[in-house]
C-alpha positions as YAML, in Angstrom:
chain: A
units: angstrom
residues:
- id: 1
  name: UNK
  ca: [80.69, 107.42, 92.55]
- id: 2
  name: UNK
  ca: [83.87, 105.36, 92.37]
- id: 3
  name: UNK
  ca: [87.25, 106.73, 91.86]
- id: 4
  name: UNK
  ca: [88.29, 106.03, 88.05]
- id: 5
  name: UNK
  ca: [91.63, 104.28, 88.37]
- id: 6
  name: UNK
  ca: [91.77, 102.88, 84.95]
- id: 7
  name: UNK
  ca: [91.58, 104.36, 81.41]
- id: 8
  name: UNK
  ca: [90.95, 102.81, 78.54]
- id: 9
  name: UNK
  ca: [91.99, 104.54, 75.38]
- id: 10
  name: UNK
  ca: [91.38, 104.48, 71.81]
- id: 11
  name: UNK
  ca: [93.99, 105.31, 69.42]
- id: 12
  name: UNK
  ca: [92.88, 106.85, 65.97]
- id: 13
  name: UNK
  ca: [91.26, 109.99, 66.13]
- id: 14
  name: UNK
  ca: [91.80, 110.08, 69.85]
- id: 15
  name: UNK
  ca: [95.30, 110.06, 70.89]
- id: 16
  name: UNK
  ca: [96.58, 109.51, 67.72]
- id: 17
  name: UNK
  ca: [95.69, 112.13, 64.33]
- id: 18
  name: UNK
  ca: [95.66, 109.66, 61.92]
- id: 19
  name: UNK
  ca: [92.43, 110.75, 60.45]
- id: 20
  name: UNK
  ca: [93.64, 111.78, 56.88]
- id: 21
  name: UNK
  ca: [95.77, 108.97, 56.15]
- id: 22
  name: UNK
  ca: [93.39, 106.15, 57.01]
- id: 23
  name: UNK
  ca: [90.53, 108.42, 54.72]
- id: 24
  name: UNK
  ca: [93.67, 107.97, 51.89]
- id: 25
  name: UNK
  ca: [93.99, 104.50, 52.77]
- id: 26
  name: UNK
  ca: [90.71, 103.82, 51.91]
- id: 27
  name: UNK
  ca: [90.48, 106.04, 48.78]
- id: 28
  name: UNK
  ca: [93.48, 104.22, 47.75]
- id: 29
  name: UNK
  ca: [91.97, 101.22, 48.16]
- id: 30
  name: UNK
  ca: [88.73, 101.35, 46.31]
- id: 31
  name: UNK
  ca: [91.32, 103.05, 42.98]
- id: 32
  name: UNK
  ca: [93.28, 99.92, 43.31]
- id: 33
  name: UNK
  ca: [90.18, 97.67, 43.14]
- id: 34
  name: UNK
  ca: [88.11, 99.15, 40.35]
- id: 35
  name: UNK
  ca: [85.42, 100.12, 42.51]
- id: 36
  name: UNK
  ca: [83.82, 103.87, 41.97]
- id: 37
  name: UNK
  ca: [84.94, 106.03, 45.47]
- id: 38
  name: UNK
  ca: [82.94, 107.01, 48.30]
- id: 39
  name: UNK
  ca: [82.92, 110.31, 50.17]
- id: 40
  name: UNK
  ca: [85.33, 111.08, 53.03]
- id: 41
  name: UNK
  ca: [81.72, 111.04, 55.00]
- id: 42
  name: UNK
  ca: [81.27, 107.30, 54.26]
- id: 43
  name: UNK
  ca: [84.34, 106.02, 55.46]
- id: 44
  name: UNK
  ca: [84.16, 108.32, 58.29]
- id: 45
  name: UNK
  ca: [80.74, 106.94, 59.98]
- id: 46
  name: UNK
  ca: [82.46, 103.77, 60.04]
- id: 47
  name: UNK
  ca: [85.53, 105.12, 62.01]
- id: 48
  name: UNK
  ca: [86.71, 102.97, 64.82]
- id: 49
  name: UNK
  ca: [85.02, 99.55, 63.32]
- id: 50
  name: UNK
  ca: [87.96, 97.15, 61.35]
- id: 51
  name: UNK
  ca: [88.66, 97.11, 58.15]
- id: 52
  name: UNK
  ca: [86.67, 93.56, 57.45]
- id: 53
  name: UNK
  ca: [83.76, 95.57, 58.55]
- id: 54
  name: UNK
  ca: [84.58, 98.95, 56.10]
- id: 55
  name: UNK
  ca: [85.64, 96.47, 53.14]
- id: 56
  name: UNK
  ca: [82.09, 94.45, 53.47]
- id: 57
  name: UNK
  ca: [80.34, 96.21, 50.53]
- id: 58
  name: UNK
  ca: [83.07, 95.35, 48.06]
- id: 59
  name: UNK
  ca: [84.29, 91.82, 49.55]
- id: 60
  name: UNK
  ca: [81.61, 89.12, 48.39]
- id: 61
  name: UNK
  ca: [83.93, 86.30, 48.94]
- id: 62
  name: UNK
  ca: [86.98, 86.11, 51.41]
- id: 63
  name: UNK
  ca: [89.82, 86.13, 48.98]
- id: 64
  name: UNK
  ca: [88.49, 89.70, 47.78]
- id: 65
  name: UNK
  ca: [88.30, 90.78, 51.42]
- id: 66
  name: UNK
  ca: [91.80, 89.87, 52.18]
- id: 67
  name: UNK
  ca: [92.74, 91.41, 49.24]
- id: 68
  name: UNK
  ca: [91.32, 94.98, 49.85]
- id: 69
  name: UNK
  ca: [93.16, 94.67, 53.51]
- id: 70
  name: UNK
  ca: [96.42, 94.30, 51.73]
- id: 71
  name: UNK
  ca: [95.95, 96.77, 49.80]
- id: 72
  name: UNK
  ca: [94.45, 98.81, 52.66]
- id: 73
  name: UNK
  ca: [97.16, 98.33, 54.73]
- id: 74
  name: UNK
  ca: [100.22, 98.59, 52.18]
- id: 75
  name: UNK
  ca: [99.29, 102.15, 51.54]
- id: 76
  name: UNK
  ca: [98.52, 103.01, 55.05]
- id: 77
  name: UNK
  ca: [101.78, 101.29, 56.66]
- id: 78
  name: UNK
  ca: [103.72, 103.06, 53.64]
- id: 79
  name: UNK
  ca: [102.66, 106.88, 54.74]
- id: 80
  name: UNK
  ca: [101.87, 106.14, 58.20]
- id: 81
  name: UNK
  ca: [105.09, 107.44, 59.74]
- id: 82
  name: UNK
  ca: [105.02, 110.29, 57.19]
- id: 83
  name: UNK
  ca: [101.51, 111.67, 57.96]
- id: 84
  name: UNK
  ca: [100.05, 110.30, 61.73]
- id: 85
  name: UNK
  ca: [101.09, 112.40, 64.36]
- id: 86
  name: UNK
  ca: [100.20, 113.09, 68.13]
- id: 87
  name: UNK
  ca: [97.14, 115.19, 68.81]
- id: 88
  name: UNK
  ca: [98.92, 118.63, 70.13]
- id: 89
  name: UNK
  ca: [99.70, 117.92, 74.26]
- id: 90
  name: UNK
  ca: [98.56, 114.54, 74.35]
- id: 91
  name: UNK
  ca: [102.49, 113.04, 74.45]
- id: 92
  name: UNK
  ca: [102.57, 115.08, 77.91]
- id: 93
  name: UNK
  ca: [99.14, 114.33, 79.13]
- id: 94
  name: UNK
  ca: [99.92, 110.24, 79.01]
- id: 95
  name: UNK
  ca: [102.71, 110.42, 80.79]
- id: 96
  name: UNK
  ca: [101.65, 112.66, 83.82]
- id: 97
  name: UNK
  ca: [98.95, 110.39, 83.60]
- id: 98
  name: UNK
  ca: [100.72, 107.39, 83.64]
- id: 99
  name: UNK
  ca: [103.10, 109.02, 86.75]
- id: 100
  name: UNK
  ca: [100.00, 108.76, 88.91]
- id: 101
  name: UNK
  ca: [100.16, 104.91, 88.88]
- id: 102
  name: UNK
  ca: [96.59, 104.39, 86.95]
- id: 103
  name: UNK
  ca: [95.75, 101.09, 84.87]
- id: 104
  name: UNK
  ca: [95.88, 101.81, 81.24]
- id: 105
  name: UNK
  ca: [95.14, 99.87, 78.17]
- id: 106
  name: UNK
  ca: [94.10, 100.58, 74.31]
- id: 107
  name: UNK
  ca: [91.19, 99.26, 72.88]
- id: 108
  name: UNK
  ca: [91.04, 99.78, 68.98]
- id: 109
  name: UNK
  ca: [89.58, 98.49, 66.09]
- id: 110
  name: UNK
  ca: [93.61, 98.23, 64.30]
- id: 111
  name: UNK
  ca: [95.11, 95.20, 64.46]
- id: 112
  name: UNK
  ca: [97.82, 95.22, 67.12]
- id: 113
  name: UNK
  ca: [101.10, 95.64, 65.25]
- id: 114
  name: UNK
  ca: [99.21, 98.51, 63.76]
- id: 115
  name: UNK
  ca: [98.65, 100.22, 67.15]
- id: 116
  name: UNK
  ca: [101.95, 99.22, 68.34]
- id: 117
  name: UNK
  ca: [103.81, 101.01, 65.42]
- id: 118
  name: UNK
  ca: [101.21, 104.13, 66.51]
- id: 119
  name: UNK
  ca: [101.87, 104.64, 70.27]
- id: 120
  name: UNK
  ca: [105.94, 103.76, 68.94]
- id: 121
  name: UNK
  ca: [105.38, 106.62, 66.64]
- id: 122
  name: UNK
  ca: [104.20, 109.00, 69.45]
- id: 123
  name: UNK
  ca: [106.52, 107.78, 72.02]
- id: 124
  name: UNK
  ca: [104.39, 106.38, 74.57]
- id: 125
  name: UNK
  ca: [104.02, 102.70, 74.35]
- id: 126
  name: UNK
  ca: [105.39, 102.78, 78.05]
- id: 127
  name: UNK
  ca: [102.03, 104.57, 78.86]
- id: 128
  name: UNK
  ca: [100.22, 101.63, 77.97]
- id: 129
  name: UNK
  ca: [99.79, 98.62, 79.90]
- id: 130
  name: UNK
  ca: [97.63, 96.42, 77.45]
- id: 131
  name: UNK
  ca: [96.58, 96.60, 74.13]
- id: 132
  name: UNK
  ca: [93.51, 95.00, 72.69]
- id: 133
  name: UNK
  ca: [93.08, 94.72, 68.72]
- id: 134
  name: UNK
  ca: [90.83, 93.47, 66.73]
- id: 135
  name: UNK
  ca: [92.75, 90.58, 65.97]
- id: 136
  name: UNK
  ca: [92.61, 89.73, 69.79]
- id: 137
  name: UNK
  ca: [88.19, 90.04, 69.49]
- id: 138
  name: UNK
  ca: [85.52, 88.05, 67.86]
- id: 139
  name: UNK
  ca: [83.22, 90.97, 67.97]
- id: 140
  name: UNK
  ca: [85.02, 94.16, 67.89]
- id: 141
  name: UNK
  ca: [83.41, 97.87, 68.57]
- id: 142
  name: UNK
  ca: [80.56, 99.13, 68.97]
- id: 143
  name: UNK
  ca: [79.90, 95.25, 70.80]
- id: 144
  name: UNK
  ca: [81.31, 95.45, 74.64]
- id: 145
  name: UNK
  ca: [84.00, 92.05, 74.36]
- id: 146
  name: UNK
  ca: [87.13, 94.70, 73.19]
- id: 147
  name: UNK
  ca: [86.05, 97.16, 76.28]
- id: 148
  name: UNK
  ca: [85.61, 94.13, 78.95]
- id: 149
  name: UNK
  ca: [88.68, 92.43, 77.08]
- id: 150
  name: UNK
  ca: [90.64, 95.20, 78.70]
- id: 151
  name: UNK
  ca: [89.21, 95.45, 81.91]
- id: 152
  name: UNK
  ca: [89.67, 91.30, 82.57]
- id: 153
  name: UNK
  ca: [93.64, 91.62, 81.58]
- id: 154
  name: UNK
  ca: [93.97, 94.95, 83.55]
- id: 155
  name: UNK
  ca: [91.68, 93.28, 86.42]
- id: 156
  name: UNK
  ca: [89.67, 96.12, 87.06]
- id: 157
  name: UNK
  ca: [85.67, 96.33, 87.42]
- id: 158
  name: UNK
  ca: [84.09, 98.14, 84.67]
- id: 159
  name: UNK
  ca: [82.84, 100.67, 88.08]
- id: 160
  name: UNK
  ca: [86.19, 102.01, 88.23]
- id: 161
  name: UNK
  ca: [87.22, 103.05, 84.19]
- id: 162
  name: UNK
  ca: [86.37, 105.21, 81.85]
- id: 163
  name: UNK
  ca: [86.38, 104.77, 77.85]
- id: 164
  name: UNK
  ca: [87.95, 107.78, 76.14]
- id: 165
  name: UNK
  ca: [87.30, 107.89, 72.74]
- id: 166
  name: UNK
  ca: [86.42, 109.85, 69.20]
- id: 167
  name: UNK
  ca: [83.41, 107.73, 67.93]
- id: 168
  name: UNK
  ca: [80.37, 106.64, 68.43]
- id: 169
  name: UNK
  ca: [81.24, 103.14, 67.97]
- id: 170
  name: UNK
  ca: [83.81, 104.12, 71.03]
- id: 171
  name: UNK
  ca: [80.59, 105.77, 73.12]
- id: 172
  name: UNK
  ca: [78.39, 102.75, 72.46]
- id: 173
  name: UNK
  ca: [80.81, 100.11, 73.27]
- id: 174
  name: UNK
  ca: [82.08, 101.32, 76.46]
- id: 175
  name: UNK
  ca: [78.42, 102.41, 77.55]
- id: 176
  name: UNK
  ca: [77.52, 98.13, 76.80]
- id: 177
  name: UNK
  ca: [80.59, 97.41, 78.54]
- id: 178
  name: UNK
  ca: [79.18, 99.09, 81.60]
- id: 179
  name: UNK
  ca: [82.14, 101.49, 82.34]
- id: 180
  name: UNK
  ca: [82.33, 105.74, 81.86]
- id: 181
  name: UNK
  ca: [82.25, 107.05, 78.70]
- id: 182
  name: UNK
  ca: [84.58, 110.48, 77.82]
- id: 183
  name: UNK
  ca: [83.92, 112.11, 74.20]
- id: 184
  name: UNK
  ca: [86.69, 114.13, 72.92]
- id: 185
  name: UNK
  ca: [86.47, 117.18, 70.98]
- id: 186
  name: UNK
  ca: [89.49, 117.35, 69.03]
- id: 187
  name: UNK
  ca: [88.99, 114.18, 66.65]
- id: 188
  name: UNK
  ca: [87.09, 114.15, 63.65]
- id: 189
  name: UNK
  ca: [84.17, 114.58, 65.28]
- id: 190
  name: UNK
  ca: [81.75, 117.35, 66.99]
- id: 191
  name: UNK
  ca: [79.64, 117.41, 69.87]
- id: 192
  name: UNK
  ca: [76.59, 117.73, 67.43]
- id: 193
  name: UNK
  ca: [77.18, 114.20, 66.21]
- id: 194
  name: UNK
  ca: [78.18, 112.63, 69.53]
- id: 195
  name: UNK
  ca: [75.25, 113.96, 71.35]
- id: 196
  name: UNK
  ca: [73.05, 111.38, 70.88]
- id: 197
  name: UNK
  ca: [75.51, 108.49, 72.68]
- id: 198
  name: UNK
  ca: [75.31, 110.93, 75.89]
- id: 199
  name: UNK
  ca: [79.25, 110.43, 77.15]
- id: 200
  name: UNK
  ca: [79.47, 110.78, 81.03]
- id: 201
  name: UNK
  ca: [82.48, 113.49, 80.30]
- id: 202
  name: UNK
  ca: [83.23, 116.00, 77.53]
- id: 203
  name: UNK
  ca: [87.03, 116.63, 76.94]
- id: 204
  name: UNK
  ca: [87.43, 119.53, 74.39]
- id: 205
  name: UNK
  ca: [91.70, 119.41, 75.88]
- id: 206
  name: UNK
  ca: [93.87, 116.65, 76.46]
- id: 207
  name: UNK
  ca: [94.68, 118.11, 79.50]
- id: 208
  name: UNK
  ca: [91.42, 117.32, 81.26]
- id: 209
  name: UNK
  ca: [92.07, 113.71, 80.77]
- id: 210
  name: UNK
  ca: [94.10, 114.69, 84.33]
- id: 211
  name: UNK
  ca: [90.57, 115.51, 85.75]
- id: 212
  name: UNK
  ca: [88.62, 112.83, 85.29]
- id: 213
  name: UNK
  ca: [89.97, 110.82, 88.36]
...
């Protein structure tokens, strides 16, 4: 098997714990608009797809849709800073990581000043060599084009990365995309409902992120 020499990351839920304020943001969101609120279970089997995508229920017509984002995103941008915070050791794991001279890039379903201000947060926007949004995609996660986004910009083959994320939208698009898949334990997520995508790797630590090459 080929030597993985590029990671691709995702960012909530994976490097970043941003779990409970983006479940706020969207609680906040339906108050704001009148609309009766959903379970943190609902929003949560949606995690890692964009907003346009969470919103589509509610958003009949495109000025209502932009208008739940704004609202979405006041509230979020507002806390963010106040509640998101680094899963415990992975600040140290990305940059060892990043000291052994692999490719690196983020592929999320936020918008990119959104994951800039997150990796700024943690410290470790040097860590990353490319970022890919969904403002950057016509058909963001679980469809392939964010995962092979990455791996044209980075110019890598999709035999020599792995995906690393939380979701199953993260499992599905990188296994479409052709490269690895890694599942991590520590999100919002268990092994129980990430079975079913079968990830190549199983990472209940950050620290054996420095294993997988």
């Amino acid at each position: 098997m080929t030597r993985i020499t590029t990671y691709l990351f995702d960012l909530d839920g994976t490097l970043l714990d941003s779990v409970r304020l983006i479940l706020d943001s969207y609680h906040h969101t339906l108050r704001v608009h009148g609309h009766p609120p959903r379970p943190d279970a609902h929003w949560l089997a949606g995690l890692g797809t964009p907003l346009r995508v969470q919103f589509q229920d509610w958003a009949h017509d495109g000025a209502t849709l932009e208008a739940m984002i704004a609202t979405y995103r006041e509230f979020n941008l507002g806390h963010h800073d106040q509640m998101a915070r680094p899963y415990p050791g992975v600040v140290d794991v990305m940059r060892r990581l990043r000291a052994t001279g692999v490719r690196t890039a983020l592929v999320t379903s936020k918008n990119r000043s959104g994951a800039e201000r997150g990796l700024r947060l943690m410290g470790i926007a040097e860590t990353i060599d490319h970022i890919v949004g969904a403002d950057d995609v016509t058909h963001p996660k679980p469809h392939p084009e964010p995962v092979l986004q990455a791996l044209t910009r980075l110019g890598a083959t999709a035999g020599e990365a792995v995906f690393i994320g939380d979701s199953v939208h993260d499992m599905e698009s990188g296994r479409a995309a052709g490269v690895r898949t890694a599942a991590v334990l520590w999100g919002p997520f268990s092994r129980a409902e990430l079975e079913h995508t079968k990830p190549d790797h199983w990472l209940e630590r950050p620290e054996e992120l420095l294993g997988l090459g």
